[in-house]
C-alpha positions in Angstrom: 3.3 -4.7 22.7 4.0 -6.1 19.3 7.5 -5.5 17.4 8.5 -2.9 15.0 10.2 -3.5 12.4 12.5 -1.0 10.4 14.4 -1.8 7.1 16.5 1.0 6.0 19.5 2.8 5.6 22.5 3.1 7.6 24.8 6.0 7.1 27.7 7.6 8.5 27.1 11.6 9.0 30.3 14.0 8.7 28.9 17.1 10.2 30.3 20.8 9.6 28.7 23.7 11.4 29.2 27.1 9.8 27.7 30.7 10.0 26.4 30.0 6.6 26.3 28.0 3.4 29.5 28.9 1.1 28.3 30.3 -2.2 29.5 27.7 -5.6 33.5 27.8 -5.5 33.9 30.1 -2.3 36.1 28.6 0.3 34.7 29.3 4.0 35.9 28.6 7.6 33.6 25.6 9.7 33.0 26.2 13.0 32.7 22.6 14.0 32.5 19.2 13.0 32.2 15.9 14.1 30.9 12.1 12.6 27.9 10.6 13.9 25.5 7.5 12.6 22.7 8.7 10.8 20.8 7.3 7.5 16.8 7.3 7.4 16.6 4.0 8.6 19.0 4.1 11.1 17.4 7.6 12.4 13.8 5.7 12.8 15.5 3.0 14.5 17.3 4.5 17.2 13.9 6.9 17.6 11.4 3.8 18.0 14.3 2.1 20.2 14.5 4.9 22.5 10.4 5.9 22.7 10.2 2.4 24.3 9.7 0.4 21.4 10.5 -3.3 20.5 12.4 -2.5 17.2 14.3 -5.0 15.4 16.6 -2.7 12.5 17.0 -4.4 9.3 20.4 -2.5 7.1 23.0 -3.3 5.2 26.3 -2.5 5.7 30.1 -2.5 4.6 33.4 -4.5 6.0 35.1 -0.9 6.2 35.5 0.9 9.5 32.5 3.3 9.0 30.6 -0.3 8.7 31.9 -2.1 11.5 31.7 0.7 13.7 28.2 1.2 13.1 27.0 -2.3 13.4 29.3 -2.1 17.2 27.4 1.4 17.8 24.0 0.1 17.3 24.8 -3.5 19.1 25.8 -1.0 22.4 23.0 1.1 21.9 20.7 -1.9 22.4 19.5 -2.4 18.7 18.8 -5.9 17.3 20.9 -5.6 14.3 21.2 -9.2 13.7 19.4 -9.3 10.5 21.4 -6.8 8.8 23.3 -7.7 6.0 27.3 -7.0 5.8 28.7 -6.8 2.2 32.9 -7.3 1.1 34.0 -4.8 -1.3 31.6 -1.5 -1.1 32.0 1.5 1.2 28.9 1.6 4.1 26.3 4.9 3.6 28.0 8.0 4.6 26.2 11.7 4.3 28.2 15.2 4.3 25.9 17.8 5.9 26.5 21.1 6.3 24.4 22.9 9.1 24.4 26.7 9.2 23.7 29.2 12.6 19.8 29.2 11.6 19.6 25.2 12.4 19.0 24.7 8.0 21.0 22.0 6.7 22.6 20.8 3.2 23.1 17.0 2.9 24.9 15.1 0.1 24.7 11.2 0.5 26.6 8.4 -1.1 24.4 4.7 -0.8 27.4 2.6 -1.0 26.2 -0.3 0.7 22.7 0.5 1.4 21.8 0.0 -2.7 23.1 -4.1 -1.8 20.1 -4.2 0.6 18.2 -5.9 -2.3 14.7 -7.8 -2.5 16.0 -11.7 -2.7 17.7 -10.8 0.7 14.4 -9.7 1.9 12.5 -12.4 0.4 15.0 -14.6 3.3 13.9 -12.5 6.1 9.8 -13.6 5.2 9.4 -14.8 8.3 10.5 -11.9 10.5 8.0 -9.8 8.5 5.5 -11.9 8.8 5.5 -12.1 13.0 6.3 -7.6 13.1 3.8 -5.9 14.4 4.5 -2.8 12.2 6.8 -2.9 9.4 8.6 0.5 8.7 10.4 1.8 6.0 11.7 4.5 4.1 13.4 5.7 0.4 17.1 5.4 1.1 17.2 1.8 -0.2 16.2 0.9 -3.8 12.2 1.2 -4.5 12.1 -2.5 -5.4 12.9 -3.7 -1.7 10.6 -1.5 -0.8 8.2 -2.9 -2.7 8.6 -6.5 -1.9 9.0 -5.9 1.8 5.6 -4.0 1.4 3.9 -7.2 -0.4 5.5 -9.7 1.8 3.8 -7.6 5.0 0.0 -7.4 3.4 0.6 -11.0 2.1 0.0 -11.8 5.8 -2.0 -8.8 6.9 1.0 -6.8 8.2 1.0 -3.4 8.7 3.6 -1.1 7.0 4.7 2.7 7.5 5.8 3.5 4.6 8.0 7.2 5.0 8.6 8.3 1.3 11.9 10.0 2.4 13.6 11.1 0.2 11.2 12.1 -2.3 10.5 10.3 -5.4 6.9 8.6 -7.3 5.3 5.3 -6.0 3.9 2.9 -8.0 -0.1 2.3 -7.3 0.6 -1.4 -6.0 2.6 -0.3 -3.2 0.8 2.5 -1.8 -2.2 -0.1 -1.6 -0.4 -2.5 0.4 0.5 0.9 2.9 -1.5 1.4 6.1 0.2 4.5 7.3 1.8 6.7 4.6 4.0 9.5 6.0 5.2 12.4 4.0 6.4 16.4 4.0 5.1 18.8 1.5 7.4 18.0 -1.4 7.1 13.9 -0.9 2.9 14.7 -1.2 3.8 17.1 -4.2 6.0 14.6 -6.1 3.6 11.5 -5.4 0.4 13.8 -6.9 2.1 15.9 -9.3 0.0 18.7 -7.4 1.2 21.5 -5.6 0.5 22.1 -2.4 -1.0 25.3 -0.7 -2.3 26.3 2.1 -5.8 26.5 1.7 -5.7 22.9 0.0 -3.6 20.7 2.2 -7.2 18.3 3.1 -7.7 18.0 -0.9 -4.3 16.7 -0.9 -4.5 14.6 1.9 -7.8 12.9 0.2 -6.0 12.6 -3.2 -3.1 10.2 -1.7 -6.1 8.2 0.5 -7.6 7.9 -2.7 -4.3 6.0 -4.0 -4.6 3.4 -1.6 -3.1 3.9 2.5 -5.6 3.2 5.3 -3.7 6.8 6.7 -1.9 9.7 5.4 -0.1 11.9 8.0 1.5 15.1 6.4 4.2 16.8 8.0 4.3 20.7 7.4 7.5 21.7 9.5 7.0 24.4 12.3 3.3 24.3 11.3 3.0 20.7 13.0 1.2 18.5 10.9 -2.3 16.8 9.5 -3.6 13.1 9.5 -6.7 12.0 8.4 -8.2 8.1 7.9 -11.2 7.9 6.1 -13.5 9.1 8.8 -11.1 10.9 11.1 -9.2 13.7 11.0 -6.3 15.3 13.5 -4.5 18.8 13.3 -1.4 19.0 15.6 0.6 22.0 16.1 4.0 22.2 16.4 6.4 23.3 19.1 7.6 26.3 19.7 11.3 25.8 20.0 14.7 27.1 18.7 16.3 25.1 16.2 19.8 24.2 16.3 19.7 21.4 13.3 16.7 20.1 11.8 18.7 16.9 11.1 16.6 14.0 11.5 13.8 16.0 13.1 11.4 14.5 10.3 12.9 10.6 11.4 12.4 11.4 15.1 8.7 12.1 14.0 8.5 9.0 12.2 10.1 6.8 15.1 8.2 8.4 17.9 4.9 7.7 16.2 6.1 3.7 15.1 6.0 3.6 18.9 3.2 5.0 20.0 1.2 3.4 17.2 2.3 -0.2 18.0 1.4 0.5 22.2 -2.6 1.2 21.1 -2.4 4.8 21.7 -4.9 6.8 19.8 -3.9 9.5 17.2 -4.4 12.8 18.9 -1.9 11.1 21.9 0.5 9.4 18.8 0.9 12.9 16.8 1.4 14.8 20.1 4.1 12.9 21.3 5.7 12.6 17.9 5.8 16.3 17.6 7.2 16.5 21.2 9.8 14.4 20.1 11.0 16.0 17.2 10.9 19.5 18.6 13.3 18.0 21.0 15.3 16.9 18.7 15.7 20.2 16.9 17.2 21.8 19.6 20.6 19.5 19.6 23.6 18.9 16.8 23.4 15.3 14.7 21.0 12.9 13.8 21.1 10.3 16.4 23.1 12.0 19.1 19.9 14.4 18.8 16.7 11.8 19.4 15.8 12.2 23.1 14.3 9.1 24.9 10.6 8.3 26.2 11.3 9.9 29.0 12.5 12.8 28.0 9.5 13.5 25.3 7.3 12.5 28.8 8.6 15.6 30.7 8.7 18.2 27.6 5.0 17.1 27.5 4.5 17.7 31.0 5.7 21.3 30.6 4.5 22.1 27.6 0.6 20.8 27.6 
């Protein structure tokens, strides 16, 4: 089984459950909170990590005690970590997210370190890119790291999953150098300047092939989700859960799937147990604290073939 690779974010998650979202300049009462580690990165991580992958996690972090705490979280979780940068002088990722009684979320996020993850450090790391199975990455470090992480990988024929979370346009050059291209309705939207609907979700599917990745897999929420390659296609429902948070249900996807990609599994088997994994996760508080291990998405499986 080859390694995955994941460079990312790393954030810190103060989490406040309430009945509902306060309207601008009320004042409500929480009915819960607590911190736990989160960031995109971070989320795909843990998820690859604990749905049996090989992942090495490649973040950067501050000196504070949000920073040192992660890095000591991830080292006991049993995350390589050790190419991660540590910066003096800025505050590590945190993200404030509210999460309301119907499972929706609100999240406000503050880069602070995770903007220093920059392209000459990647440049450094060329070597660990070039022996990765699967590179993965994500939108919560600047687009220019991105960018060279993604030419560094097809400079020696690597493949990269390329999540554009959060949203935002992607230049041409890096979408060709993208085998698998994951994204939810609005990423697809803002990459096309199309709107999606629901009688042309394969038009846009073909539009982003037609830009340049080997794959597009578009997530549709609690409608389960759509991959096509340029002679295959794969529909996968989703799950039939309740939701408690939807925090990091799109990362858990996006993990899940890293893993099942890099063991040879074919797509029908990848996208099932992705979506088994992130119904899962749905049904539990926090990002991390809510991504279930291998053996857990095994069993739901079991019981809900």
């Amino acid at each position: 089984m080859g390694k995955i690779l994941i460079i990312g974010s790393s954030n810190t998650d103060l989490i406040t459950t309430m009945s509902r979202f306060p309207a601008p300049g009320e004042t409500i009462e929480g009915s819960g909170f607590f911190t736990a580690m989160g960031g995109k990165g971070a989320n795909q991580a843990i998820a690859a990590f604990r749905s049996g992958g090989d992942v090495s996690f490649i973040t950067s972090l501050g000196t504070d005690v949000n920073g040192l705490t992660a890095l000591e979280y991830y080292k006991q979780q049993g995350l390589d970590v050790s190419m991660s940068l540590i910066t003096d002088g800025v505050p590590s990722g945190t993200a404030v997210i509210w999460v309301n009684e119907a499972g929706e979320n609100s999240i406000v996020i503050t880069p602070g370190a995770n903007n220093k993850l920059n392209p000459e450090y990647i440049q450094g790391l060329e070597d660990a890119i070039k022996e990765a199975g699967l590179i993965v990455l994500q939108m919560e470090i600047p687009h220019e790291t991105v960018s060279v992480a993604c030419m560094i990988a097809k400079k020696y024929g690597r493949k990269v999953m390329l999540n554009v979370a959060p949203a935002r346009k992607i230049d041409g050059a890096l979408l060709q150098a993208v085998e698998i291209l994951v994204v939810n309705e609005t990423e697809a939207e803002t990459i096309t300047g199309r709107k999606l609907e629901e009688d042309n979700i394969e038009e846009m599917v073909d539009l982003l092939l037609s830009m340049g990745p080997k794959v597009v897999l578009l997530t549709l929420g609690d409608k389960g989700c759509f991959l096509k390659t340029g002679n295959e296609k794969y529909v996968v429902p989703a799950f039939r859960v309740t939701p408690v948070d939807t925090t990091a249900a799109g990362d858990t996807f996006c993990g899940a799937v890293a893993a099942e990609y890099i063991r040879g599994k074919g797509w029908n088997e990848i996208l099932k147990f992705a979506t088994a994994a992130a119904a899962i996760s749905v049904t539990r508080i926090g990002a991390q604290p809510s991504i279930p291990k291998q053996n857990e998405v095994r069993e739901f499986l079991t019981f809900n073939s």
